[in-house]
C-alpha positions, 0 to 999 in steps of 0.5 A: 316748914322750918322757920330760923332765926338769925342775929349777929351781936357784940363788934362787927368783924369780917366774916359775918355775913360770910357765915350767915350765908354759908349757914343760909345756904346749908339750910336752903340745900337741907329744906329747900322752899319748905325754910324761912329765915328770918333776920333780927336787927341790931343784935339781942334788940331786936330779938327783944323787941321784935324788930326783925324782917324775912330774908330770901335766897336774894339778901344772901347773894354778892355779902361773901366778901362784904364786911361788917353785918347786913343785919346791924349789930349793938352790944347788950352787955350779958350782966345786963340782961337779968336787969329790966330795961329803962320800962322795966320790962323782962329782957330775957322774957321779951326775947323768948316772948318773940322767939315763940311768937314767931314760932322759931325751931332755932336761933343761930347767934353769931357773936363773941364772949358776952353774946354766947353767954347770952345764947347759953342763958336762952337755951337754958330757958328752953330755947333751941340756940346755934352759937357760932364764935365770932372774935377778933380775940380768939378765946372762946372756949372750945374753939380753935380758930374764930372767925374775925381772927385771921383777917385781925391778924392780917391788918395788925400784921400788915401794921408793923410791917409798914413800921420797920422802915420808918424804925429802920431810917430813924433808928427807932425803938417803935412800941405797936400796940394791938387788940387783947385785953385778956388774952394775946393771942391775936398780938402773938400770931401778927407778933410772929408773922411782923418779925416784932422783936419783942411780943407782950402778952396779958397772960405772961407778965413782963420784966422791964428790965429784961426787955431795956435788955434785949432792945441794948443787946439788939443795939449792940448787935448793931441792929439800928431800931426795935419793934415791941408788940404789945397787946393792950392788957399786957402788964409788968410782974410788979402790977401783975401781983397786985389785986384787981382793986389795986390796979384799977386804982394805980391807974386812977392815980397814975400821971403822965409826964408832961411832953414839950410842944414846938411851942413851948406849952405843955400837953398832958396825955 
């Protein structure tokens, strides 16, 4: 009897539940009766405080197109899990205390940067782990294509397509703003596939100027609206040269222009 183990950990994207059916349905092809699976809820908590339930070839069926996760989902950040929790008992001691407990022969853990660290630190300690990359990001090593990413890609792009004709009517300069804090790979592809006229990226810092350049050039042209797509780490060459301490206190520091109301008054973003 083989006995495997799931969680799903970090954000909630699509295709989770795709893909622990896909992997369900391999196993169940492989071992047939001779296979339990069982199911960790809310991520690393419940392998940790051994909060899990069996699943059967039903809770696998009808999931294909369903999203977010059947099992529950929560973020334990991996920085943490060397520190006791709040009883001061040993997180990454708890979690292999279950895993044995349960008499496991794997772990498949569906997650993304923070979550597979997790998973490396419990195959270190012995434990057998399947890490499967889950992020909307797509900047987990080794991976050419995450799932989570292209259905991000078609909401961010579906986005700016229905900006352009507000943009067009209004003869606007309209900034999109999309999910990469370190890497733009997702503002790159809906970048491109929306037809956005400008794309900035975290991993090439701007010129400001050179982008006041292209919107007038585009004006010129006679195009009457701009599109900029900005991933949310993208930053100008200037805060790019400052050191990590440094930015963090120019943002600190930095005031916001305040905006007129209709009434008068003044609010401050």
């Amino acid at each position: 009897m083989k006995r495997v183990g799931f969680l799903t950990s970090g954000g909630d994207c699509q295709a989770l539940n795709a893909t622990m059916r896909g992997v369900a349905k391999a196993l169940y092809n492989e071992y047939g009766n001779d296979l339990e699976l069982i199911g960790f809820e809310d991520g690393y908590k419940g392998l940790m405080y051994a909060n899990y339930r069996f699943l059967n070839r039903s809770d696998f069926s009808g999931i294909l197109t369903k999203g977010g996760t059947m099992l529950g989902t929560s973020r334990q950040p991996f920085k943490l899990m060397r520190v006791p929790d709040e009883n001061g008992l040993d997180k990454v001691g708890l979690m292999k205390h279950t895993y044995y407990k349960l008499k496991l022969d794997a772990l498949v853990v569906l997650g993304g940067n923070g979550s597979q660290k997790t998973a490396n630190l419990l195959s270190e300690e012995g434990l057998n782990v399947i890490g499967l990359p889950k992020t909307i990001d797509n900047d987990l090593y080794g991976t050419d294509m995450t799932f989570g990413f292209q259905s991000a890609v078609d909401i961010a792009t579906n986005a700016i397509d229905c900006i352009h004709t507000t943009a067009a009517s209004h003869g606007r300069v309209f900034i999109v703003e999309i999910m990469g804090h370190k890497v733009g790979w997702l503002t790159l592809h809906a970048g491109i596939a929306g037809g956005a006229d400008i794309i900035l990226l975290p991993e090439i810092p701007y010129d400001l100027k050179k982008v006041v350049a292209k919107i007038e050039e585009r004006t010129k042209s006679g195009s009457r609206f701009s599109i900029l797509a900005v991933a949310e780490g993208a930053m100008s060459k200037e805060d790019a040269a400052l050191s990590k301490k440094e930015y963090k206190e120019k943002l600190k520091n930095r005031k916001y222009r305040p905006w007129p109301t209709r009434s008068g008054s003044r609010l401050r973003k």
